[in-house]
N, CA, C and O atoms as a Tinker XYZ file with bonds, in Angstrom:
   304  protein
     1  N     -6.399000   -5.678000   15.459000    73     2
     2  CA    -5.010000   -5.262000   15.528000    64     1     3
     3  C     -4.164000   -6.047000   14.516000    63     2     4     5
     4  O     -3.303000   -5.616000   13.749000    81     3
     5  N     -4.578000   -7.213000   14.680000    73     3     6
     6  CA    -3.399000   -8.227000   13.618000    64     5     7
     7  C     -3.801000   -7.884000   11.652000    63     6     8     9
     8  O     -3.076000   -7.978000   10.662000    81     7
     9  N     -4.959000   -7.566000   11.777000    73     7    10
    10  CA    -5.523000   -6.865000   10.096000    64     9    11
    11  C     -4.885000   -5.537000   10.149000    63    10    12    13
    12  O     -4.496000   -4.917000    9.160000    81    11
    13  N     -4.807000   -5.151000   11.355000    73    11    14
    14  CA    -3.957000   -3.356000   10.561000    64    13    15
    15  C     -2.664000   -3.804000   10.616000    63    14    16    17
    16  O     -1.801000   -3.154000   10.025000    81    15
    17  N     -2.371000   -4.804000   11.222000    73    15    18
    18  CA    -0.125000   -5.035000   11.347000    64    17    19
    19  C     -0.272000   -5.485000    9.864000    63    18    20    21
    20  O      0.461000   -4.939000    9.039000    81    19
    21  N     -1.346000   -6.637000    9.366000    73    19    22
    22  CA    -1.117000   -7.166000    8.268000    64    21    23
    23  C     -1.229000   -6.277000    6.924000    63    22    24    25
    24  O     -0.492000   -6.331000    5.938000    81    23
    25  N     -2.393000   -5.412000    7.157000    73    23    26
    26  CA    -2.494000   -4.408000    6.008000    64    25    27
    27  C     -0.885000   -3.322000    6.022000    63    26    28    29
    28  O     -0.274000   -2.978000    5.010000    81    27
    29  N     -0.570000   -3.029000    7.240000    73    27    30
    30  CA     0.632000   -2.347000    6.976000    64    29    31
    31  C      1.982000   -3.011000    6.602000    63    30    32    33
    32  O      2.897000   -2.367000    6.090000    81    31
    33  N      2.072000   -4.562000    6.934000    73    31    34
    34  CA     2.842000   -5.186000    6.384000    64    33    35
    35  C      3.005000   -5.061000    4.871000    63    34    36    37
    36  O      4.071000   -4.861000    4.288000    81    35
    37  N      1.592000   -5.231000    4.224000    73    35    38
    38  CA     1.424000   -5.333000    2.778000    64    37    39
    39  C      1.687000   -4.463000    1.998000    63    38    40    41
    40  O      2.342000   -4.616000    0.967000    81    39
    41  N      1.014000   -3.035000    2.558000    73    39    42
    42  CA     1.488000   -1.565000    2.293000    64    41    43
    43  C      3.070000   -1.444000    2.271000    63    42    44    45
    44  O      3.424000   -1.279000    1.104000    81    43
    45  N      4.391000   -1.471000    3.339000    73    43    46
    46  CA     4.986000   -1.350000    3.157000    64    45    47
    47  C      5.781000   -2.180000    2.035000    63    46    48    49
    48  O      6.640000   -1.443000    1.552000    81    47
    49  N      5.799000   -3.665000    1.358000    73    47    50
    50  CA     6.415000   -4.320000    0.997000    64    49    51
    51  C      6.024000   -4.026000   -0.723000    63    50    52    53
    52  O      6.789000   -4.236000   -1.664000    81    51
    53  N      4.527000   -3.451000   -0.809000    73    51    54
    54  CA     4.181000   -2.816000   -2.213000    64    53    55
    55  C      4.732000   -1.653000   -2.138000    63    54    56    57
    56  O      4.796000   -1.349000   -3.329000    81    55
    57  N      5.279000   -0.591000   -1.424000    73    55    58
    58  CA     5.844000    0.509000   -1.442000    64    57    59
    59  C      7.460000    0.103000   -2.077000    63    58    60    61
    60  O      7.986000    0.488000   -3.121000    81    59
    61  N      7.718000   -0.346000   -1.555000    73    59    62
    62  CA     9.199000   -0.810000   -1.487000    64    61    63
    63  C      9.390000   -1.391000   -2.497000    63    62    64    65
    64  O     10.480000   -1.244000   -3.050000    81    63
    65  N      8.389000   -2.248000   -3.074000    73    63    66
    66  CA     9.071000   -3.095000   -4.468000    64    65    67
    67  C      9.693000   -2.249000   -5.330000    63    66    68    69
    68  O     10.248000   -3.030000   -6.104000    81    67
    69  N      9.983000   -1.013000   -5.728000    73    67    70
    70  CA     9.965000   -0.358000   -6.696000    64    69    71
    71  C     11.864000   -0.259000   -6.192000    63    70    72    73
    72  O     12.910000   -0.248000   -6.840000    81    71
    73  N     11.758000   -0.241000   -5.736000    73    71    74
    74  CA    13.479000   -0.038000   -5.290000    64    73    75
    75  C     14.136000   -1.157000   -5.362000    63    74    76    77
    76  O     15.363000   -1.079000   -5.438000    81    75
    77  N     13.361000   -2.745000   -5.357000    73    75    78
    78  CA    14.372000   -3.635000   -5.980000    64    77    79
    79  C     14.603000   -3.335000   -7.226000    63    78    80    81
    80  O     15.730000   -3.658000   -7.599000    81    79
    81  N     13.662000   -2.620000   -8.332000    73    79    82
    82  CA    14.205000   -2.562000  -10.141000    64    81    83
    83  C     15.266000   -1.243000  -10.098000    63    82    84    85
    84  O     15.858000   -1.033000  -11.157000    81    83
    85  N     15.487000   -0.555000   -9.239000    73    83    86
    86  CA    16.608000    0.987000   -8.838000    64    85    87
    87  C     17.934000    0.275000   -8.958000    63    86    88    89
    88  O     18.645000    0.776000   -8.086000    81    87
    89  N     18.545000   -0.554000   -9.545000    73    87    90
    90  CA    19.586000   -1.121000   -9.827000    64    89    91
    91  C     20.393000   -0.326000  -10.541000    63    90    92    93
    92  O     19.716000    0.311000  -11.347000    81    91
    93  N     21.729000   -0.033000  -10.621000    73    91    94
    94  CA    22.079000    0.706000  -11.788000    64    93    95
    95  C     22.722000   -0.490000  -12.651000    63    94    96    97
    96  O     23.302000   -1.556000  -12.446000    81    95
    97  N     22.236000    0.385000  -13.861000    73    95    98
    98  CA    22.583000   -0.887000  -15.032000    64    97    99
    99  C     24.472000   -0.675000  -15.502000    63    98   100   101
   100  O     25.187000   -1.581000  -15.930000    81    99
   101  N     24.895000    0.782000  -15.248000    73    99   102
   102  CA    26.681000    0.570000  -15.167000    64   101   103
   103  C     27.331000   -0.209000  -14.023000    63   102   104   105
   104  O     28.467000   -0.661000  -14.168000    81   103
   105  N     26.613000   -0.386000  -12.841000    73   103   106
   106  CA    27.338000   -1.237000  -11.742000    64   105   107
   107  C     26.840000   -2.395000  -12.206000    63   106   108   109
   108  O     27.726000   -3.199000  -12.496000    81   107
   109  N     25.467000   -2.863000  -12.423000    73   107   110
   110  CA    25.335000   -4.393000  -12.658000    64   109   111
   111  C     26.493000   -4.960000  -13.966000    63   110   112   113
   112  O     27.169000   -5.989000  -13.964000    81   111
   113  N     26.411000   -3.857000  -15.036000    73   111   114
   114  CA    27.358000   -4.889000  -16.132000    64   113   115
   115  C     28.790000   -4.722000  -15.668000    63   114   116   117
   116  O     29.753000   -5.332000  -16.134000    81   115
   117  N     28.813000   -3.958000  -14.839000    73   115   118
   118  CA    30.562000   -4.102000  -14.119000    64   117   119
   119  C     30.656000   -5.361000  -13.277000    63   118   120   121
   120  O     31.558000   -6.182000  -13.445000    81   119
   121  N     29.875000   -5.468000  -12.532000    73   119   122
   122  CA    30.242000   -6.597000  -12.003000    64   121   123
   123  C     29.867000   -7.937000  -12.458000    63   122   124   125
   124  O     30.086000   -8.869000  -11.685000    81   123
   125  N     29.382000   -8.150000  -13.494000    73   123   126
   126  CA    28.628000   -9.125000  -14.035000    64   125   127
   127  C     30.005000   -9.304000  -14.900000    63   126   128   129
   128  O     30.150000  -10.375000  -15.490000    81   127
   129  N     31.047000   -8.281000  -15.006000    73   127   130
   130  CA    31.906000   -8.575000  -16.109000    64   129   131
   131  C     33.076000   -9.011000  -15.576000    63   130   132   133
   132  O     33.972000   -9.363000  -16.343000    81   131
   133  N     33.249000   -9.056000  -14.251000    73   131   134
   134  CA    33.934000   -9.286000  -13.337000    64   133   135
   135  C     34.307000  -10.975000  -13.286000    63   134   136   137
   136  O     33.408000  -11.686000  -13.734000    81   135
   137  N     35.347000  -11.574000  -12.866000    73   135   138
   138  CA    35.475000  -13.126000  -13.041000    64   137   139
   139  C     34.561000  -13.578000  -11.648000    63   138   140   141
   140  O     34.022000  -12.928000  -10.752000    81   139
   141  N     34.674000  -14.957000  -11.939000    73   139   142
   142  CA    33.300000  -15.405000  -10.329000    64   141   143
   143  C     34.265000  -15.325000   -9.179000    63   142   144   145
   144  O     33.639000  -15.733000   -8.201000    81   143
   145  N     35.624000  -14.959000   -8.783000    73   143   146
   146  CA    36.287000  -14.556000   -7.789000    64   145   147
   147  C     35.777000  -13.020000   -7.027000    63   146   148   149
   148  O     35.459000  -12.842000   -5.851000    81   147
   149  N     35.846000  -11.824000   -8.386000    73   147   150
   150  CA    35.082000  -10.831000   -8.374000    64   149   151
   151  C     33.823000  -10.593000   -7.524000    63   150   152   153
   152  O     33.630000   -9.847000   -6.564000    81   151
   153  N     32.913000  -11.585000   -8.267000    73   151   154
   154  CA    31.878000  -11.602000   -7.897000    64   153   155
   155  C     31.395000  -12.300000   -6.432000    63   154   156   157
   156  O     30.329000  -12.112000   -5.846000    81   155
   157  N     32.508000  -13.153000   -6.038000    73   155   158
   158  CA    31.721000  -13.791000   -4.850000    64   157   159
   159  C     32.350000  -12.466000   -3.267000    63   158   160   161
   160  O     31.814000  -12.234000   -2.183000    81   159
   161  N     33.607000  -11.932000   -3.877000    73   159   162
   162  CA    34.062000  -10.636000   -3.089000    64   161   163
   163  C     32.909000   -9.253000   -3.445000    63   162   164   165
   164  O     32.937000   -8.173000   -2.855000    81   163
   165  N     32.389000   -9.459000   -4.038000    73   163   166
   166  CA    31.014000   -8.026000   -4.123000    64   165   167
   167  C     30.347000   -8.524000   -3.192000    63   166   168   169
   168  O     30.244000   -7.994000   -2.085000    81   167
   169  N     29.651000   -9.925000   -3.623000    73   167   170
   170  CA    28.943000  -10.545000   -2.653000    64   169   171
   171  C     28.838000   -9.942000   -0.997000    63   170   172   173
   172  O     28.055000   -9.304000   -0.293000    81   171
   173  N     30.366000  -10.699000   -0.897000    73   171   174
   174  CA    30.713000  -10.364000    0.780000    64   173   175
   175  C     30.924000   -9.171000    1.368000    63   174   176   177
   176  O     30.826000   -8.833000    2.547000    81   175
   177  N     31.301000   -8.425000    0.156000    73   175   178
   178  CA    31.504000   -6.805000    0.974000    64   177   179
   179  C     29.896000   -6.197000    0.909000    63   178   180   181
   180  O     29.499000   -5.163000    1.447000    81   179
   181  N     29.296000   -6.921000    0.290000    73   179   182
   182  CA    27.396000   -6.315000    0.668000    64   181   183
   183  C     27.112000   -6.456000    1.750000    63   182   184   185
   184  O     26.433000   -5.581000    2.287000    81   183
   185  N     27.635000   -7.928000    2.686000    73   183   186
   186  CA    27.111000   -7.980000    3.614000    64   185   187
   187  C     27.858000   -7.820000    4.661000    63   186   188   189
   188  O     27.324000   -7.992000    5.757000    81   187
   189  N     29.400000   -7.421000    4.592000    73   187   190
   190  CA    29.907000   -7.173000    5.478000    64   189   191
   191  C     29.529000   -5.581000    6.033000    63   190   192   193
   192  O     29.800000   -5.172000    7.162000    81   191
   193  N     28.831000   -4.786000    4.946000    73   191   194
   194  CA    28.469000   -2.831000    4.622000    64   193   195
   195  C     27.169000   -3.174000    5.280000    63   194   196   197
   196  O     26.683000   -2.343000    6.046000    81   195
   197  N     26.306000   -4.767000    4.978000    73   195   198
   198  CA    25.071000   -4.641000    5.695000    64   197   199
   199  C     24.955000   -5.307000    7.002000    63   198   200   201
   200  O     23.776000   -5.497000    7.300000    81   199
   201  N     25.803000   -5.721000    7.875000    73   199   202
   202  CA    25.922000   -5.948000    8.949000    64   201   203
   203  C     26.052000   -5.267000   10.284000    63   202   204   205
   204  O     25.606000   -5.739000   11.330000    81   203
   205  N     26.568000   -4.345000   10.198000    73   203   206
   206  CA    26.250000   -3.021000   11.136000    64   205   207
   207  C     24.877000   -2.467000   11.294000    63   206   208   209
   208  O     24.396000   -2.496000   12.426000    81   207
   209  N     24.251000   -2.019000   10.414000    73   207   210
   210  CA    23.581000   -1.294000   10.425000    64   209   211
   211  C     22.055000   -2.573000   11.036000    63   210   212   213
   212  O     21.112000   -2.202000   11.735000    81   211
   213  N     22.261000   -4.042000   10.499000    73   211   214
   214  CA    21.285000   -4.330000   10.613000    64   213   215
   215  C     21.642000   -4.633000   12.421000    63   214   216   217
   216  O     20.658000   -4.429000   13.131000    81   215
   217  N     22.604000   -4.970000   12.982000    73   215   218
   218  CA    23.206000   -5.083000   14.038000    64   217   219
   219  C     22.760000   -4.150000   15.174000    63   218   220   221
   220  O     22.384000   -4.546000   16.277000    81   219
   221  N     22.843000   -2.840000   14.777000    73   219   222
   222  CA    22.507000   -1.964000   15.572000    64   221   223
   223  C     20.779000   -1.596000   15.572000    63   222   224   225
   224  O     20.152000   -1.171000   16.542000    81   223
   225  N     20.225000   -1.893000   14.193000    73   223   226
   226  CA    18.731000   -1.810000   14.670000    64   225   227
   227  C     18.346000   -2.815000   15.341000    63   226   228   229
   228  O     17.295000   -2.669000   15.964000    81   227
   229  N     18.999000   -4.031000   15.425000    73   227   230
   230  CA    18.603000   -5.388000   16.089000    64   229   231
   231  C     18.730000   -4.887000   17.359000    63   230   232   233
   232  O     17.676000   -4.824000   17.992000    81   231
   233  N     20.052000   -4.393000   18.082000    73   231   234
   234  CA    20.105000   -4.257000   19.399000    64   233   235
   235  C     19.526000   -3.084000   19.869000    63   234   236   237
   236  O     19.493000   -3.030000   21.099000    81   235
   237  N     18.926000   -1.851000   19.116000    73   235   238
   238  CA    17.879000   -1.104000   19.385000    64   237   239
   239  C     16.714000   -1.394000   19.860000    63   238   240   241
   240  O     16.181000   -1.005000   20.899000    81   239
   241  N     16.268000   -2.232000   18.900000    73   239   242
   242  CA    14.827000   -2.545000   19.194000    64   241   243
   243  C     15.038000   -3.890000   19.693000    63   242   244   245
   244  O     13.937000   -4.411000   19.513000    81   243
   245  N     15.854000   -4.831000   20.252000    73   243   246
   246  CA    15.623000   -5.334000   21.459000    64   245   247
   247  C     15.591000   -4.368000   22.640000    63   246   248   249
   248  O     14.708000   -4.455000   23.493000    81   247
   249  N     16.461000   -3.535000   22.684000    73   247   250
   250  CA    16.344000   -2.523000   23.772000    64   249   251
   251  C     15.400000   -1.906000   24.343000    63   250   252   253
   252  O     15.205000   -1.758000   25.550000    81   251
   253  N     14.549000   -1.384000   23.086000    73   251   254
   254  CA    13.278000   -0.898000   23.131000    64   253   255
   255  C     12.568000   -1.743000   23.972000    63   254   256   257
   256  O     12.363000   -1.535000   25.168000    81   255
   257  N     12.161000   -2.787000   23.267000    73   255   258
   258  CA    11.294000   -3.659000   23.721000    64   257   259
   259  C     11.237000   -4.386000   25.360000    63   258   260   261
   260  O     10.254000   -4.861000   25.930000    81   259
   261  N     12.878000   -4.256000   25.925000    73   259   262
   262  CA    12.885000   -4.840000   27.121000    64   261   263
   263  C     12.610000   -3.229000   27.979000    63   262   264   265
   264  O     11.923000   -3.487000   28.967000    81   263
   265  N     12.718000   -2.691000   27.957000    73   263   266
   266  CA    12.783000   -1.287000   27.955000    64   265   267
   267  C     11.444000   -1.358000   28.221000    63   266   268   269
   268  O     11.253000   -1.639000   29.404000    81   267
   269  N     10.247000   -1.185000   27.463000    73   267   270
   270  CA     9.071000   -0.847000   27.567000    64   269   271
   271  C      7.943000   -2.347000   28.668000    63   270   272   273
   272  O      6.861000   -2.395000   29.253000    81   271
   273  N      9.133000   -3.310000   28.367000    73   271   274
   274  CA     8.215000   -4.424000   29.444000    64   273   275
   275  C      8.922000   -4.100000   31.075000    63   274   276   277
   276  O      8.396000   -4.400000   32.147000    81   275
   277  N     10.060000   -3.506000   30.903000    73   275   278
   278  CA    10.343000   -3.086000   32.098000    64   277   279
   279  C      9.239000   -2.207000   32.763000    63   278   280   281
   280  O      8.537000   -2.461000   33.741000    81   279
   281  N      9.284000   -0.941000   31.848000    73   279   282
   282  CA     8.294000    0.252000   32.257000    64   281   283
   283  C      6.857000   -0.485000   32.366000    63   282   284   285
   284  O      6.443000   -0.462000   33.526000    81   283
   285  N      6.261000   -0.931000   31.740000    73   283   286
   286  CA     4.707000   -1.856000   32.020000    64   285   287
   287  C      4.976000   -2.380000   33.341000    63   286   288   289
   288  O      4.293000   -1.931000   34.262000    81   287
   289  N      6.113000   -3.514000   33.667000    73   287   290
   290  CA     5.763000   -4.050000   35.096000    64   289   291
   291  C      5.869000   -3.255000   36.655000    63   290   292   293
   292  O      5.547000   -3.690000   37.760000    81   291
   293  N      6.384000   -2.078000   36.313000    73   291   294
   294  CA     6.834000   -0.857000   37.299000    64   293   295
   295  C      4.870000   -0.165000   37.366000    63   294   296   297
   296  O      4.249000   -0.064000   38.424000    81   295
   297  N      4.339000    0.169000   36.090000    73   295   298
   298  CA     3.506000    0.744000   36.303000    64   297   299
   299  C      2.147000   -0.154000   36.246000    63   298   300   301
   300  O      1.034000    0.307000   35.996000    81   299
   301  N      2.501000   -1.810000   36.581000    73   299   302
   302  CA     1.134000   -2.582000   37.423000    64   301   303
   303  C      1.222000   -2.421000   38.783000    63   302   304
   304  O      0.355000   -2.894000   39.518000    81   303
């Protein structure tokens, strides 16, 4: 079990590399042209746009998970 989590770990993270170089090169030299005030406000609005979303899969799949140890101890 832990060789197929690990092989699919690996699989997904070689799938995916290709979307860190998907950068666009008119937004990078925009903000690169930007003063370091600019830049540390891009910064924060990345992660303020990526905080929800990671927020709500967090409290999903805790949900899930208590969720399904609930259902296991009902059906010992």
């Amino acid at each position: 079990m832990k060789l197929r989590l690990c092989t699919l770990a690996v699989f997904l993270l070689l799938w995916a590399a290709p979307a860190f170089s998907q950068g666009c090169a008119m937004c990078y030299a925009s903000a690169k042209g930007t003063s370091k005030e600019g830049q540390n406000a891009i910064n924060r609005a990345v992660l303020v746009l990526l905080l929800p979303p990671v927020g709500f899969m967090t409290l999903g799949a805790g949900m899930a998970v208590r969720y399904s140890q609930k259902r296991d101890k009902e059906n010992k």
